[in-house]
C-alpha positions in Angstrom: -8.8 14.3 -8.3 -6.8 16.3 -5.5 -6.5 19.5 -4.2 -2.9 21.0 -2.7 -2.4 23.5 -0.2 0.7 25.4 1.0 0.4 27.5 3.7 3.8 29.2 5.9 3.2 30.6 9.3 5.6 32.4 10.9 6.8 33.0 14.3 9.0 35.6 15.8 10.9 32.8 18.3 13.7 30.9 17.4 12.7 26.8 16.0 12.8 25.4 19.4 10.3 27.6 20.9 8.5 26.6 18.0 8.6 23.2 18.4 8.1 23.2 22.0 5.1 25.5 21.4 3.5 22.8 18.8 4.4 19.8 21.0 1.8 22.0 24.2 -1.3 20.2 24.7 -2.2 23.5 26.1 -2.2 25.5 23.1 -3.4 23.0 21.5 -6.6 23.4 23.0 -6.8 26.9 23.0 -6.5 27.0 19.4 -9.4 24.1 19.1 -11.4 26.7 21.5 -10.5 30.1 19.5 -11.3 27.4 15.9 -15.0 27.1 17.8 -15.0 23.6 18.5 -17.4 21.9 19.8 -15.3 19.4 21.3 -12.0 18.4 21.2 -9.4 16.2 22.9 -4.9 16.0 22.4 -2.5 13.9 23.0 0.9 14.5 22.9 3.3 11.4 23.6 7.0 11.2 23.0 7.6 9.2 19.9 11.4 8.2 19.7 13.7 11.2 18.7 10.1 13.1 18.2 6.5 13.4 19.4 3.3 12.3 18.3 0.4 14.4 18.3 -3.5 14.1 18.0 -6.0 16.4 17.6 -9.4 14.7 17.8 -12.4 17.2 17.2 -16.3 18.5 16.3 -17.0 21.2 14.6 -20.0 22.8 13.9 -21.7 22.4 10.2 -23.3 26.0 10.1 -22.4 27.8 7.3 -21.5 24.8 4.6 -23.0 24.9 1.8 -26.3 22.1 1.8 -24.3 19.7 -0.8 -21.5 19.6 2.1 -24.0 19.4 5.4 -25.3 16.5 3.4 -22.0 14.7 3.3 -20.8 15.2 6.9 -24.2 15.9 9.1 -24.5 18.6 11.5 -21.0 18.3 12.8 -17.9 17.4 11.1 -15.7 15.0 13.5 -12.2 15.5 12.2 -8.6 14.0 13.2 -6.0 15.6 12.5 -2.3 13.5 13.4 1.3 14.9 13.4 4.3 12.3 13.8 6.9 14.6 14.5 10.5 12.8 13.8 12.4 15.4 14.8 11.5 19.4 16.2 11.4 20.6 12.6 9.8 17.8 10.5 6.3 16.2 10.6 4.3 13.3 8.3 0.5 14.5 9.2 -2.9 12.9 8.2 -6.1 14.7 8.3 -9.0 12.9 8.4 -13.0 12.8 8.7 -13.6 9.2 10.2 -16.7 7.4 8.8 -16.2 9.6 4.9 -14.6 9.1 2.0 -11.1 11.6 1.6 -8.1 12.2 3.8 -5.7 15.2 3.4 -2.0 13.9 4.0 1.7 15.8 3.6 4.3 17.5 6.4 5.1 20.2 8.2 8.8 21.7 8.5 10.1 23.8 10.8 13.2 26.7 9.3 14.4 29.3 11.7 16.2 32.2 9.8 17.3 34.9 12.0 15.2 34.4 15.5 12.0 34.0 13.3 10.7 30.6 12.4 8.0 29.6 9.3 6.4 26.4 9.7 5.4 25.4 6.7 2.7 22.9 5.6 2.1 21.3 2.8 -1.1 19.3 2.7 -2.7 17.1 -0.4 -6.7 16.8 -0.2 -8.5 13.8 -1.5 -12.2 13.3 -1.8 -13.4 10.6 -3.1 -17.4 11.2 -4.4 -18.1 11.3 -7.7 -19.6 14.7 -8.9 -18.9 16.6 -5.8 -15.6 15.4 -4.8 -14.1 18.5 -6.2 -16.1 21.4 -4.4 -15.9 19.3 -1.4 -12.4 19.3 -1.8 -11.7 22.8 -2.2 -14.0 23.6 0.5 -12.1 21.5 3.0 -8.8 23.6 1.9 -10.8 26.8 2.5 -11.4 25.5 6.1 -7.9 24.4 6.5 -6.6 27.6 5.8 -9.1 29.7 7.8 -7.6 26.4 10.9 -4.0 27.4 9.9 -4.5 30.4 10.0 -6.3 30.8 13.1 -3.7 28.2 14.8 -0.6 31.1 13.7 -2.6 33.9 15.6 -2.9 32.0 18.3 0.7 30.8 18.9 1.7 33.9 18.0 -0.1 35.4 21.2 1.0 32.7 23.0 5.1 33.2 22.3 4.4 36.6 23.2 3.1 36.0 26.7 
């Protein structure tokens, strides 16, 4: 059993603004801070032609529904990776250390007259018997919300 999400955000700067933009530690933070994290720390290290980024991070469990809080606790530690081989295409791995499930596709970069879309594509796995599937589809709702979220953000921030 898997769950798939496609999500596009858009951007009105050209692709390497873009890519620069997703390769700043800085705004990386500030969208972990404007996501309500608890915690968070990112690294972002040349990698080659490309960079690799990391996104290490506690969230909060209010608001899940009880079969979820009793899956991941009161906080849900979540890493989220993005191997970057070039400025407009990514491998990335989310995971939940410690639990069963990953999410894993890519994120590409297309610029089409000064306004870029990144858009990710993201498979969600959950391995529990009986539950897997809601927990699954709650994850993508949360993934969304993070995407989403992320876009407003860098879109204030190219604006600046």
């Amino acid at each position: 059993m898997a769950k798939r999400i496609t999500h596009d955000l858009t951007y009105d700067a050209p692709l390497a603004e873009v890519a620069a933009l997703l390769a700043d530690a800085d705004f990386r933070r500030e969208v972990c801070a404007r996501q309500g994290n608890l915690r968070s720390e990112v690294t972002v290290v040349p990698e080659g032609s490309g960079k690799h980024v990391t996104i290490d991070q506690f969230q909060a469990a209010d608001g899940l529904p009880s079969f979820a809080r009793k899956f991941v606790g009161d906080e849900i530690h979540i890493v989220q990776t993005e191997r970057w081989s070039t400025d407009d295409a990514a491998d990335v791995t989310v995971t939940i250390p410690g639990k069963p499930g990953d999410m894993s596709g890519t994120a590409h970069l297309v610029e089409s007259g000064g306004v870029t879309t990144e858009t990710v594509d993201l498979t969600i796995k959950v391995g529990i018997p009986l539950v897997g599937g809601k927990i699954e589809g709650l994850i993508a709702d949360l993934l969304l919300k993070a995407l989403k979220t992320e876009n407003v953000v860098g879109r204030e921030w190219l604006a600046r």
